[in-house]
DSSP file (Angstrom, degrees, kcal/mol; ACC not computed):
  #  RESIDUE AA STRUCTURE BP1 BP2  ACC     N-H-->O    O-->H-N    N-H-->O    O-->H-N    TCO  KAPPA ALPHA  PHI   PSI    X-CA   Y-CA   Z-CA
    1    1 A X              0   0    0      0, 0.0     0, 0.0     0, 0.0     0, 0.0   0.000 360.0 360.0 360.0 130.1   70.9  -63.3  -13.7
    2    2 A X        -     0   0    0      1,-0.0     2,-0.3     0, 0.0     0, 0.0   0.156 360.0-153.2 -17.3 141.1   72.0  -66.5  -13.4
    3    3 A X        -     0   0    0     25,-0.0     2,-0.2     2,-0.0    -1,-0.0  -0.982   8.4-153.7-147.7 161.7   70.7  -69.5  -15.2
    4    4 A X    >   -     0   0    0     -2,-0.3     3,-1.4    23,-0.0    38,-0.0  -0.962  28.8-109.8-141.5 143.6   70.9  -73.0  -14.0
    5    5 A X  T 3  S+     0   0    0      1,-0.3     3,-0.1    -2,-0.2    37,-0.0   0.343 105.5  43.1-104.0  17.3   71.0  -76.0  -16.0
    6    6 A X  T >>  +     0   0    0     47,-0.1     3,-4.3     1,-0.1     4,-0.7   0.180  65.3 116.7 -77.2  -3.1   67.5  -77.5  -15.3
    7    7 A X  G X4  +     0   0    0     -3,-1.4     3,-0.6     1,-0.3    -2,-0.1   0.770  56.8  83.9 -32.3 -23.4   65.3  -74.7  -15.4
    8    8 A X  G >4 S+     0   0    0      1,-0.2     3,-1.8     2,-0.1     4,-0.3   0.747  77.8  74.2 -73.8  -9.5   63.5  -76.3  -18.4
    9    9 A X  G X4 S+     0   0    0     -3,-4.3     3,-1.1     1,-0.2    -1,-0.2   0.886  91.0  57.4 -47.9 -41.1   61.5  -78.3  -15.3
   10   10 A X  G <X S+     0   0    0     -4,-0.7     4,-1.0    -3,-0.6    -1,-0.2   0.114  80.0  88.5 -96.0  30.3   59.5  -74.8  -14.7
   11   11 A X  G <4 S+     0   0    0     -3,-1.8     4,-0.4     2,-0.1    -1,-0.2   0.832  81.5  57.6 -62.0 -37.0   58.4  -74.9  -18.2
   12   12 A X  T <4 S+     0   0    0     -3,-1.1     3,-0.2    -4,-0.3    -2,-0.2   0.734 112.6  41.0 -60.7 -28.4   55.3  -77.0  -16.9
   13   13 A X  T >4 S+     0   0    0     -4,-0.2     3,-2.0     1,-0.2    -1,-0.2   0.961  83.3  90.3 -93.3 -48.9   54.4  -74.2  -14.6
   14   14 A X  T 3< S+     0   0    0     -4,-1.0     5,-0.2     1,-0.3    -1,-0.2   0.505  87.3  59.3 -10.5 -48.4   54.8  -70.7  -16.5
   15   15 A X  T 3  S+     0   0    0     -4,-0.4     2,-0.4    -3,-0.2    -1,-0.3   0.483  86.7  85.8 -82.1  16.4   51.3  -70.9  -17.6
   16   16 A X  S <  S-     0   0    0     -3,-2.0     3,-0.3     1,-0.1    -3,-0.0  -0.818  79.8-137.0-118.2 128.5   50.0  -71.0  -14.0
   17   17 A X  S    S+     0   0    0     -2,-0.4    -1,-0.1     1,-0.2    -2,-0.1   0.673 100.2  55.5 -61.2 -36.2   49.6  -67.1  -12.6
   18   18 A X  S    S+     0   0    0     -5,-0.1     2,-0.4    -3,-0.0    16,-0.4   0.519  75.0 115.4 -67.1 -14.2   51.1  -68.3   -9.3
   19   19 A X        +     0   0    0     -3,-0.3     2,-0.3    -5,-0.2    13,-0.2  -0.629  42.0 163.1 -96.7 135.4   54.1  -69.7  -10.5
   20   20 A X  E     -A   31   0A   0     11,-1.4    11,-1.0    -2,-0.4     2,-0.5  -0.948  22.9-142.7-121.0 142.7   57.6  -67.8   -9.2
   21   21 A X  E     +A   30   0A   0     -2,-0.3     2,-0.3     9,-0.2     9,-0.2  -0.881  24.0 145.0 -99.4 143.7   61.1  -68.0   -8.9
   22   22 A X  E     -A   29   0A   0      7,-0.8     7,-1.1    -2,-0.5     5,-0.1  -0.793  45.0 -81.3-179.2 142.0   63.5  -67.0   -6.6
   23   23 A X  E     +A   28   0A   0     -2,-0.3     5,-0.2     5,-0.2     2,-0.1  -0.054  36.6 178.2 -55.5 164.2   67.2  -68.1   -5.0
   24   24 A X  E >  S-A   27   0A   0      3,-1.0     3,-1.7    16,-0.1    16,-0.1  -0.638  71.6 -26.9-169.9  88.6   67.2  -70.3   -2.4
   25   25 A X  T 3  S-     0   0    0      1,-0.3     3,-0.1    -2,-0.1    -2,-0.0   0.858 128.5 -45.3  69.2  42.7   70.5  -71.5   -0.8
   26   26 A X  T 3  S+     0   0    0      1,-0.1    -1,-0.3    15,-0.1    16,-0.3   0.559 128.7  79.8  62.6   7.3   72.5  -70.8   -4.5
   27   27 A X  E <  S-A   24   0A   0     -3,-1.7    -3,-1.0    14,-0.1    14,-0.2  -0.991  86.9 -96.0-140.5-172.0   70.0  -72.3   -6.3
   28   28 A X  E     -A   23   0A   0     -2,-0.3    12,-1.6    -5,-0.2     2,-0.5  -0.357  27.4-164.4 -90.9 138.1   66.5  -71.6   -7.7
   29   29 A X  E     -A   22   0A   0     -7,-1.1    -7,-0.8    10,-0.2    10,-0.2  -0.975   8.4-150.6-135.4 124.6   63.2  -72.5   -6.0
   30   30 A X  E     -A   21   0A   0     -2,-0.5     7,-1.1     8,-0.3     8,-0.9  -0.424   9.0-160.5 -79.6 156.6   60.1  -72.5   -7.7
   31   31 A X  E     +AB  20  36A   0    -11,-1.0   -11,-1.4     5,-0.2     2,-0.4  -0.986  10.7 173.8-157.0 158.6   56.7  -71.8   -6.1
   32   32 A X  E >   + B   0  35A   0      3,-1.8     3,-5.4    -2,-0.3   -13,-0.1  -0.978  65.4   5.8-165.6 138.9   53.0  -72.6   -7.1
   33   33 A X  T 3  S-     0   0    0     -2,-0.4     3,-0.1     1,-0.4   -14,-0.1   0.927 133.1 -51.4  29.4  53.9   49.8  -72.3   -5.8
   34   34 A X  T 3  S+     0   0    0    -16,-0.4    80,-0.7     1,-0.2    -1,-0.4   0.450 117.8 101.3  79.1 -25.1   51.1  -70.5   -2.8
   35   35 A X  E <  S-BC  32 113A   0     -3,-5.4    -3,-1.8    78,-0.1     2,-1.3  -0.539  75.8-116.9-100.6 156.3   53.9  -73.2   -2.0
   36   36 A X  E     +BC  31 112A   0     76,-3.7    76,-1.3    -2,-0.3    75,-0.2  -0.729  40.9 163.4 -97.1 117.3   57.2  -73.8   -2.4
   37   37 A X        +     0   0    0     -2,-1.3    20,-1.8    -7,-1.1    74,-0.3   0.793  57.4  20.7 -95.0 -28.0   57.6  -77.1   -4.9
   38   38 A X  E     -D   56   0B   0     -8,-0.9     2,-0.3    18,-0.2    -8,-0.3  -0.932  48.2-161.9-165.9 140.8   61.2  -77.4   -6.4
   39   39 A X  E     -D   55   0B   0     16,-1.1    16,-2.0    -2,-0.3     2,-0.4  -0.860  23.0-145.4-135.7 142.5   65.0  -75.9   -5.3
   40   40 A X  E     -D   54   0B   0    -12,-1.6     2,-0.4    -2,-0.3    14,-0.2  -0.917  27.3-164.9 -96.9 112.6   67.3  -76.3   -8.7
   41   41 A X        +     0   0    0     12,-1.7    12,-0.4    -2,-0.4     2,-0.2  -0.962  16.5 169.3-133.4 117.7   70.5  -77.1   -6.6
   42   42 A X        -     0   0    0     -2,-0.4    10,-0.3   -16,-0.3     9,-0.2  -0.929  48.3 -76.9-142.9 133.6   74.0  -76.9   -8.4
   43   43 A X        -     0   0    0      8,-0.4     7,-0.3     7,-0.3     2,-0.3   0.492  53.4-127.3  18.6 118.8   77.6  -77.0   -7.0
   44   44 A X    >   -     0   0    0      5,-1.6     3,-1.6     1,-0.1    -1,-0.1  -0.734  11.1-127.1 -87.3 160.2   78.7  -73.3   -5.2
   45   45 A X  T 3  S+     0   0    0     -2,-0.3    -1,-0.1     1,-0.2    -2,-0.1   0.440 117.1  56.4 -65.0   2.8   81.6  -71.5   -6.1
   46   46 A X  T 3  S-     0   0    0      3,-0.1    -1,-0.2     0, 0.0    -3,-0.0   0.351 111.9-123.0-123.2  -2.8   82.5  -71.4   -2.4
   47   47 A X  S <  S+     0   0    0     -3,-1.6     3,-0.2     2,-0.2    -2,-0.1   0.474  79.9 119.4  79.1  -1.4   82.2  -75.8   -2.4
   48   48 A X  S    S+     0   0    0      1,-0.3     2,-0.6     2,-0.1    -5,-0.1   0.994  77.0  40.2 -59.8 -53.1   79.4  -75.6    0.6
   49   49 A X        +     0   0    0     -7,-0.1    -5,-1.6     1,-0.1    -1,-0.3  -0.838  58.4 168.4-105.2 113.4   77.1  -77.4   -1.9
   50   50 A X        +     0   0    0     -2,-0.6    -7,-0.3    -7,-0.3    -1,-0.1   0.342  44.6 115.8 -60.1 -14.3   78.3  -80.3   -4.2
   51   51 A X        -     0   0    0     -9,-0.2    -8,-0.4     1,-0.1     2,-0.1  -0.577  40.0-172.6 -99.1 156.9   74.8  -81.4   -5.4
   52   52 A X        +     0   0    0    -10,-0.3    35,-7.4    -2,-0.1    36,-0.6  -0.753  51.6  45.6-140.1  78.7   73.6  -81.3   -8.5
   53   53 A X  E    S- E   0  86B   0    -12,-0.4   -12,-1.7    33,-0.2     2,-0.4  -0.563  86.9 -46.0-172.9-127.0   70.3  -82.1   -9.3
   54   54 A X  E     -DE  40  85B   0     31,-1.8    31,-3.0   -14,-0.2     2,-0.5  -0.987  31.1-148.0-137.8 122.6   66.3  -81.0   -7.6
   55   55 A X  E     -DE  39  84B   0    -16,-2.0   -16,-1.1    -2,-0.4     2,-0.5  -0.909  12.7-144.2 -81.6 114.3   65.3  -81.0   -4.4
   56   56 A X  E     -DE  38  83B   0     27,-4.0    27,-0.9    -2,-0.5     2,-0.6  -0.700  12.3-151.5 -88.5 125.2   61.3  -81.9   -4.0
   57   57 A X  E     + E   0  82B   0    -20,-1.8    54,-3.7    -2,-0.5     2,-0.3  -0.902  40.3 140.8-111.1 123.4   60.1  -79.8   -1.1
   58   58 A X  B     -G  110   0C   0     -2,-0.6    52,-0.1    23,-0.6    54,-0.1  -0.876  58.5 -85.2-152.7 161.4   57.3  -82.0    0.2
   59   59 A X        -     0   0    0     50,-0.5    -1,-0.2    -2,-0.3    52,-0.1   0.279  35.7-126.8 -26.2-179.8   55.8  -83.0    4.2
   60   60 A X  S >  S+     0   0    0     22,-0.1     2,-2.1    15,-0.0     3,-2.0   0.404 115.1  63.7 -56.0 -60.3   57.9  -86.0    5.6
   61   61 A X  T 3  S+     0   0    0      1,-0.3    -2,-0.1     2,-0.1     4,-0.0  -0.110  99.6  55.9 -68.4  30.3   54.2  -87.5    6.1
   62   62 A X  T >> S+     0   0    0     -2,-2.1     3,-1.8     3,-0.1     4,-1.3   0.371  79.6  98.6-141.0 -24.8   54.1  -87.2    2.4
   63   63 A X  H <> S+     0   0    0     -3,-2.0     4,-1.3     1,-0.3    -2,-0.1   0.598  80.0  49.3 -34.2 -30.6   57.3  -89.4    1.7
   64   64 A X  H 34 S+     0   0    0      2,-0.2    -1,-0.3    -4,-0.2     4,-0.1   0.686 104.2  47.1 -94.3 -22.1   55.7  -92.4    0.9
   65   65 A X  H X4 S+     0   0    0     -3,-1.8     3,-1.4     2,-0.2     5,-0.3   0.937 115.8  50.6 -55.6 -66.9   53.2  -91.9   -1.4
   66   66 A X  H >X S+     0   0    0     -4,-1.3     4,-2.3     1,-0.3     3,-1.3   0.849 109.0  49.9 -42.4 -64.3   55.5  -89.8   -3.4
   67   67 A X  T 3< S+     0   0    0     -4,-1.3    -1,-0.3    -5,-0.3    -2,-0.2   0.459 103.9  61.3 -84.7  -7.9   58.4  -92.5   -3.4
   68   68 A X  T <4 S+     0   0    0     -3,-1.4    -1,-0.2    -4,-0.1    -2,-0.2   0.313 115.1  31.5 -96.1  -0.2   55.9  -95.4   -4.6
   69   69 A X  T <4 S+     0   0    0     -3,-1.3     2,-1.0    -4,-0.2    -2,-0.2   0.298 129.3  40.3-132.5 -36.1   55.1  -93.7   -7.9
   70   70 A X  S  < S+     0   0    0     -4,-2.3     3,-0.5    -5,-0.3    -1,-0.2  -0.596  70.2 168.3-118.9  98.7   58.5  -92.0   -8.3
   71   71 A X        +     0   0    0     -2,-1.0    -1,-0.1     1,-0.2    -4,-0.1   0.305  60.8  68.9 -73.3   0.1   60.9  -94.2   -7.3
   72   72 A X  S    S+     0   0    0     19,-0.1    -1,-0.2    20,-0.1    -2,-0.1   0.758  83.9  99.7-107.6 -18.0   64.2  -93.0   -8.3
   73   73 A X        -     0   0    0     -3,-0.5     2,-0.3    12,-0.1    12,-0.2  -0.292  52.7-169.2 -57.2 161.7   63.7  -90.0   -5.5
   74   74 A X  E     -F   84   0B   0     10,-1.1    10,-5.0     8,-0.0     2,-0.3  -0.980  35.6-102.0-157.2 151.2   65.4  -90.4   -2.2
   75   75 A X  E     -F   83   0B   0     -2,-0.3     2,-0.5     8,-0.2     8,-0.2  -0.620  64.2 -92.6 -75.8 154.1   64.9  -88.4    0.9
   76   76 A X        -     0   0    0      6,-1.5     6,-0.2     3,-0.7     5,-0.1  -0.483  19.7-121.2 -75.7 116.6   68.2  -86.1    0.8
   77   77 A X  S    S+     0   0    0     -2,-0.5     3,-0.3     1,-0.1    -1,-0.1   0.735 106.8   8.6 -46.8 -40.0   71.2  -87.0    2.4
   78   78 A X  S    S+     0   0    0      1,-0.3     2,-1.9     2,-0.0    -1,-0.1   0.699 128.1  56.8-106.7 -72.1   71.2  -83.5    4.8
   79   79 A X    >   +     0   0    0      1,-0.2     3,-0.9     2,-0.1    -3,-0.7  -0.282  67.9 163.8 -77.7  92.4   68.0  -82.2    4.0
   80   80 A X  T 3   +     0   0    0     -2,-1.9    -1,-0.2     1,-0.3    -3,-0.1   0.265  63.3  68.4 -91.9   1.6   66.3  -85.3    5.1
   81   81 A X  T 3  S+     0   0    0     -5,-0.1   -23,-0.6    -3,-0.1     2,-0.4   0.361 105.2  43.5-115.3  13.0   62.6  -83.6    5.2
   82   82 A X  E <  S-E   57   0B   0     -3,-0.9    -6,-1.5    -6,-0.2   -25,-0.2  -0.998  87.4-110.1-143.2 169.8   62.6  -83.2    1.3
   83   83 A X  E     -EF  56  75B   0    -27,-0.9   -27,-4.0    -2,-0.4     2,-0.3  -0.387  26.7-137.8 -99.6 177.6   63.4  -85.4   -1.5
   84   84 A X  E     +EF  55  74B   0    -10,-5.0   -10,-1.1   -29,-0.2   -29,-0.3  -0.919  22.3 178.5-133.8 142.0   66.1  -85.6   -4.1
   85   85 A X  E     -E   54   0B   0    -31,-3.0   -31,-1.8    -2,-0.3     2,-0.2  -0.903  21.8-144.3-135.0 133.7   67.2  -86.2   -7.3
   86   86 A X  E >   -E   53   0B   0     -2,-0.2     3,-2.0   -33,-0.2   -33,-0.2  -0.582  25.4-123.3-117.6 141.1   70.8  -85.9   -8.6
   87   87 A X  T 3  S+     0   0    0    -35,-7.4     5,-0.3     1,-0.3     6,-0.2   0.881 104.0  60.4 -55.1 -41.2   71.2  -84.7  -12.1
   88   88 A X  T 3   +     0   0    0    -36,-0.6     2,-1.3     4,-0.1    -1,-0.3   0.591  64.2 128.0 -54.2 -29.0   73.0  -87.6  -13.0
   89   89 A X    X   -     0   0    0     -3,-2.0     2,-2.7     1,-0.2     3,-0.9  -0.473  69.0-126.6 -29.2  62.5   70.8  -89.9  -12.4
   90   90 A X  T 3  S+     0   0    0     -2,-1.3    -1,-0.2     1,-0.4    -2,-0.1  -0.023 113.4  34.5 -36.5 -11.3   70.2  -92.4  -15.8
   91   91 A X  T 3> S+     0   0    0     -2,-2.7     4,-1.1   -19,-0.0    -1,-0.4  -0.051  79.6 117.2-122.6  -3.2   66.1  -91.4  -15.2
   92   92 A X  H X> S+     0   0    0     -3,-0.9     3,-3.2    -5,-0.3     4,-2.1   0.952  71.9  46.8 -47.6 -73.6   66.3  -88.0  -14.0
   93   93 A X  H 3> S+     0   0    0      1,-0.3     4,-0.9    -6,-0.2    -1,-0.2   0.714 116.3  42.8 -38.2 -24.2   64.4  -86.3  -17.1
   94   94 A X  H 3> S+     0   0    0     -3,-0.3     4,-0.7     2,-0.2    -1,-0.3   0.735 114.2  52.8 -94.8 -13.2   61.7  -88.4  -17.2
   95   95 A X  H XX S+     0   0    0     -3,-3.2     4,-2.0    -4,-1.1     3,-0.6   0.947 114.9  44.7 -65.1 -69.0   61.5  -88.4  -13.1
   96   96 A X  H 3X S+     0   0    0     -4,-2.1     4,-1.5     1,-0.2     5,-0.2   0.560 105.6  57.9 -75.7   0.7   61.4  -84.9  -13.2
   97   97 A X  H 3X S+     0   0    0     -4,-0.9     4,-2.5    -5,-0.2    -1,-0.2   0.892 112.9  42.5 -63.8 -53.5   58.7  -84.5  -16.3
   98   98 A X  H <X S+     0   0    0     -4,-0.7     4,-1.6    -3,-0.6    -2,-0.2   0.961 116.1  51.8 -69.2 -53.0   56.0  -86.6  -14.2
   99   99 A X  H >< S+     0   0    0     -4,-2.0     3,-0.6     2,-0.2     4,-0.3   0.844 114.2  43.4 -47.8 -73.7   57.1  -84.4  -10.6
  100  100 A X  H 3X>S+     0   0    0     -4,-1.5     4,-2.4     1,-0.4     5,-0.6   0.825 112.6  52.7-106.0 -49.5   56.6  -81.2  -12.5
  101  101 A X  H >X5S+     0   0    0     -4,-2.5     3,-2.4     1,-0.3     4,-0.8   0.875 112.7  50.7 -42.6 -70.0   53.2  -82.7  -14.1
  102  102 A X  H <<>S+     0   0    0     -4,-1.6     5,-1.4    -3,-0.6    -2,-0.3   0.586 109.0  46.3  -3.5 -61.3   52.2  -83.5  -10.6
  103  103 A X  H 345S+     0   0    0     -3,-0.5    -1,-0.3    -4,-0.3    -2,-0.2   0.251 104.7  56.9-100.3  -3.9   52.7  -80.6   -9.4
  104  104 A X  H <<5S+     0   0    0     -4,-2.4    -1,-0.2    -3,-2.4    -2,-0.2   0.342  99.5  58.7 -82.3   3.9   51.1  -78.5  -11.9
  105  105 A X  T  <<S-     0   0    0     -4,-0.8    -2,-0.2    -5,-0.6    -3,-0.1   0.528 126.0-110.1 -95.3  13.1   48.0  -80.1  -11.5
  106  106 A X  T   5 -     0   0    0     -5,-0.2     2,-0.6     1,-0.2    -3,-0.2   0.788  41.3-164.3  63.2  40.6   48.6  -78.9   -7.8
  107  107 A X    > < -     0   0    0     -5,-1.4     3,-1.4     1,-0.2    -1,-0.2  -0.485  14.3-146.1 -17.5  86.8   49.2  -82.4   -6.3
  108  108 A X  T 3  S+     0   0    0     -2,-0.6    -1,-0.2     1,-0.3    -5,-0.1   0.291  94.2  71.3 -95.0  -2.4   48.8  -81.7   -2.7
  109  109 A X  T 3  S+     0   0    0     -7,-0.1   -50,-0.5   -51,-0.1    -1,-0.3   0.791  96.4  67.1 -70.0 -31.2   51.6  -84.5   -1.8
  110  110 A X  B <  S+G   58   0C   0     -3,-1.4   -52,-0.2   -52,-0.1   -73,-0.1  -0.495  84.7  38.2-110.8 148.6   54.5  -81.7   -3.4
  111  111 A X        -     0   0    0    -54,-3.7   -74,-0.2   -74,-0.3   -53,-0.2   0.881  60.7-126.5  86.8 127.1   55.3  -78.5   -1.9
  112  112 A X  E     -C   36   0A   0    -76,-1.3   -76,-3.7   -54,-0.1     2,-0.4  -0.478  28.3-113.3-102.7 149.5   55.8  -76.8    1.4
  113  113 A X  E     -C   35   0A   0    -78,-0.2     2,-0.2    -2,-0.2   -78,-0.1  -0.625  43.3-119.7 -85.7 140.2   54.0  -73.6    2.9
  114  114 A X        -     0   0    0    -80,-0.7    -1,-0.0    -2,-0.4   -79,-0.0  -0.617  36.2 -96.2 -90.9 139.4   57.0  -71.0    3.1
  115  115 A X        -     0   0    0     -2,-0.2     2,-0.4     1,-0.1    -1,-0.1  -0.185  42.8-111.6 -36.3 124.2   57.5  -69.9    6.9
  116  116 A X        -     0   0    0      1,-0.1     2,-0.1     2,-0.0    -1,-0.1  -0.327  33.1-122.4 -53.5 105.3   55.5  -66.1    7.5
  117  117 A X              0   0    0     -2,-0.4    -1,-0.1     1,-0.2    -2,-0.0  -0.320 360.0 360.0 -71.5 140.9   58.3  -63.3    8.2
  118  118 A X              0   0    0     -2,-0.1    -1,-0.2     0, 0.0    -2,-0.0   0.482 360.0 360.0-109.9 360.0   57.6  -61.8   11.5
């Protein structure tokens, strides 16, 4: 399987019974307490996706709270209903240390319910 080069973000979760993985549009998305929290988003081989970095899967209605304690996130240039951070960013690690803390204390601002298959 694949490995991706932030994965050390879903160290924070492992100890949590809930917590999963699984692809998600070429890259990894983590899930917790029933939600989906985090996509690990890198470049495809096929060029559809260029980004390199985490996608915060959050509400819209949630955007602002979130973005007034982590301020180096940005809603995502296409996927405008979750936020972003690009690996590159001179703050990423330390952005995404505090998200992942968040969101293992089960933050209720982070993380989306995944759609019911019919």
């Amino acid at each position: 399987m694949r490995t991706f080069d932030n994965e050390w973000i879903f160290d924070a979760f492992e100890i949590h019974p809930t917590f999963f993985a699984k692809r998600m549009f070429g890259g990894l998305a983590a899930y917790l307490f029933g939600r989906q929290m985090l996509v690990l988003v890198e470049p495809t081989r096929t060029g559809r996706w260029k980004w390199h970095g985490v996608l915060i899967c959050t509400e819209r209605a949630n955007h602002g709270a979130i973005l007034q304690e982590f301020t180096q996130l940005a809603p995502h240039d296409v996927l405008k209903k979750w936020l972003y951070i690009d690996s590159r960013h001179p703050e990423f690690e330390g952005t995404m240390e505090g998200v992942a803390k968040a969101i293992a204390r089960d933050d209720p601002r982070f993380g989306i319910h995944p759609r019911s298959r019919r």
